[in-house]
N, C-alpha and C positions, 0 to 999 in steps of 0.2 A: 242580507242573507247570502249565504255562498251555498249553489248547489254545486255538486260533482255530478255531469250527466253521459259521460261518454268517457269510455278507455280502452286505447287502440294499443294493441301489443306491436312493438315495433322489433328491428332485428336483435339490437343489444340492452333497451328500455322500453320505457313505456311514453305516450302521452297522456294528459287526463287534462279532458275538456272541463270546464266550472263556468258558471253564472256566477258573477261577483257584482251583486248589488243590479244584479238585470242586462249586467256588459259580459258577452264571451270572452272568455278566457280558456287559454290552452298551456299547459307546460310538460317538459323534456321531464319524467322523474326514474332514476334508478328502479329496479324490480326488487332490492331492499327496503327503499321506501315505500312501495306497493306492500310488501308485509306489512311493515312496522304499525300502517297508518290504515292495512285492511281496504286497500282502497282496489275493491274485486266488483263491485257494482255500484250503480248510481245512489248519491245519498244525501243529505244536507250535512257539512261540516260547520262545525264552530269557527269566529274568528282564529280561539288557541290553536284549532285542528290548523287553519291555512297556514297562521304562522310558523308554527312546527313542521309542515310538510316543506314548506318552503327551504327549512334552516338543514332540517333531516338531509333535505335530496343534496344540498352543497355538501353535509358532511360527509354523505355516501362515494359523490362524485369523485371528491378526491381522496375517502379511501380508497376508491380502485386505483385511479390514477399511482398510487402509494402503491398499492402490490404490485404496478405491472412494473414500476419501478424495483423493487425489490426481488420479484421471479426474474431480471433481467439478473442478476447477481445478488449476492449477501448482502446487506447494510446494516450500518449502526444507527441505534435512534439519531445520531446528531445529524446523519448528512440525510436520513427524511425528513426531519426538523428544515435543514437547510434549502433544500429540494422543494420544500411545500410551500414556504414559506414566504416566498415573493411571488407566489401566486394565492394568497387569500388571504384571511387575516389571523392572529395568533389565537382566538377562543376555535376557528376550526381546526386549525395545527395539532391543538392540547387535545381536541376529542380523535381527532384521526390517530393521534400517535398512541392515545391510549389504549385505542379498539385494537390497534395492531398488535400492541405487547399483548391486553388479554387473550386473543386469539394466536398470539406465540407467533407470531409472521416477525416482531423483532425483539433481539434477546441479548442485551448486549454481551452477557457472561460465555453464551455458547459463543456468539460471533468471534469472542478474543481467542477460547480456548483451540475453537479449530481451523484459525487463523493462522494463529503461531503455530498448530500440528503440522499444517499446509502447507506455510512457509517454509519452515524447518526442513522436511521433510523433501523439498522438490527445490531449492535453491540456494546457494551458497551467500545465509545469511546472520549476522549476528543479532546479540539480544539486543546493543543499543540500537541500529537501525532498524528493527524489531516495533524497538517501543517509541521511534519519532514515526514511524508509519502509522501506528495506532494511534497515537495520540494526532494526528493530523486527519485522522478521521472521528475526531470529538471523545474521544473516551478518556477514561479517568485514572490520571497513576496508579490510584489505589486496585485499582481494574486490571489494570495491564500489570502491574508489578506481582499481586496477586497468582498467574497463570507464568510468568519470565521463570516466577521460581523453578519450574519443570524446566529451564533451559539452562544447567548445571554446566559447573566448568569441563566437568567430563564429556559433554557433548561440543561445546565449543573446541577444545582439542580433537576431537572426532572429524569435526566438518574440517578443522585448517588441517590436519593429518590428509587427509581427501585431497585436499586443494593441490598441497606439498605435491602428492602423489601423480596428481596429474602434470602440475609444472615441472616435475624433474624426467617425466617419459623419453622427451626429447634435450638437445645439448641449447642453453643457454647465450644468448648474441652478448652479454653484460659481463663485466669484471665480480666477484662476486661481492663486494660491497653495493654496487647499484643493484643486481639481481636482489638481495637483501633488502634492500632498501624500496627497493619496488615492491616486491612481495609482500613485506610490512604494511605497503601502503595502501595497498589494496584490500588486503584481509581489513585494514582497519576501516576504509570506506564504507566497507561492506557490515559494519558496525560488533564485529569482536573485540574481546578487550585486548589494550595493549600489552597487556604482563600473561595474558595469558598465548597471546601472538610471538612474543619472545623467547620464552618458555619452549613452545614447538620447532620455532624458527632453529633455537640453539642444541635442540636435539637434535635436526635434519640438518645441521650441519653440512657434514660430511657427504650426502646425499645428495647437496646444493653444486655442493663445488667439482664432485663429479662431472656435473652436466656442464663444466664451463672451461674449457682448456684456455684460461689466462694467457698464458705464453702468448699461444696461436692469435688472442685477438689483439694482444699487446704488439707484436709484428706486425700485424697488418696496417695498427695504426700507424707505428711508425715509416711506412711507406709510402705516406701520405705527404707529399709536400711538403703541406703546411704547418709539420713536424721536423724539417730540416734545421738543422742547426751550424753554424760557424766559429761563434765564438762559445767561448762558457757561458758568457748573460744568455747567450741565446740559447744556451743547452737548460741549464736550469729556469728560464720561462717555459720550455717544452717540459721539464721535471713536472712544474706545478699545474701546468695544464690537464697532464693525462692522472696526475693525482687526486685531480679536482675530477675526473672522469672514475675515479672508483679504484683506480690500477695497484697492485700490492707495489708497496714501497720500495721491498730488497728488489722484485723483479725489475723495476723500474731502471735501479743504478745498475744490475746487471745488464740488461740489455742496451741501457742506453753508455755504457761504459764501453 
């Protein structure tokens, strides 16, 4: 026989004292378990009753655990899934995560859609690293590719137009082949497409090479030492050097002529 004869309200739970089989017994129980199982005054419980309260207060415990995780920032079902789940075993996992989605605490459709709003919107980022972010937080191509589609080529020339606009403020240290080729590589890092990054690149041309007085930085390399030359081998090893550095070709035989 299992009586319940005592329940002390503590700061964030309860305890409830029980007679089991004429031995005291005491356990920690959530105050959702105290609903669920009615457990507001002394009573006789069933064997089913103890087993369930028992099973109950684990599922409870680490649903909270689960929200305080999740009010700490957004998550996707996968990384509560992941978070839970080397702490208990997987029949609590499947009820914790399901209680979560019915009571809407995780969603994974809204998480993507204002994810990428947020992304978008506050950082210079493309669609492909977009969708390795999301997908390394457990979600599903069909998921993420679903909501990318709102991230149209019109907006990816939006954000590198931005970028352009900030990198040409100021004058350029590079020849403009490396600036080029810098800029490319960066926008692409930052996960834009590459036809769509050449495309802007080749309009902002002219806006590029503005900011970079070639001449000026082609002199100074040349006053470098380690740019002296003697003979011709030694003039054309300096040729291929500063060409393999970016430098326009006619400039090169001009100045170095």
């Amino acid at each position: 026989m299992i009586k319940l004869t005592k329940i002390v309200k503590n700061k964030n739970d309860f305890t409830i004292h029980l007679e089991v089989d004429g031995k005291p017994e005491s356990k920690r129980i959530t105050p959702q378990t105290v609903i669920n199982y009615n457990l507001l005054k002394p009573k006789t419980l069933t064997e089913e009753d103890y087993r369930g309260i028992q099973k109950d207060n684990i599922k409870e415990r680490f649903y909270n655990r689960a929200l305080t995780y999740i009010n700490y920032k957004p998550r996707t079902t996968s990384e509560v899934r992941t978070y839970l789940s080397d702490k208990t075993d997987q029949t609590v996992v499947d009820g914790v995560i399901a209680k979560l989605i019915d009571n809407h605490f995780l969603d994974d459709d809204k998480y993507v859609k204002e994810f990428i709003a947020e992304e978008k919107s506050y950082k210079l980022i493309g669609p492909k690293k977009l969708k390795a972010k999301l997908f390394n937080k457990g979600l599903s191509n069909v998921l993420i590719n679903k909501h990318l589609k709102n991230y149209t080529k019109a907006t990816q020339e939006s954000k590198i137009k931005q970028f352009l606009t900030k990198e040409t403020r100021n004058s350029i240290k590079k020849p403009y082949i490396k600036a080029k080729q810098s800029i490319k590589r960066k926008l692409h890092t930052k996960g834009f497409d590459l036809a769509v990054i050449d495309s802007v690149i080749n309009e902002h041309e002219l806006a590029i090479k503005d900011c970079i007085d070639e001449r000026m930085l082609l002199k100074k390399e040349l006053e470098n030492p380690r740019y002296f030359y003697k003979t011709d081998h030694e003039k054309q090893k300096v040729k291929r050097k500063l060409l393999n550095k970016g430098y326009d070709y006619e400039l090169l035989i001009e100045l170095l002529d």
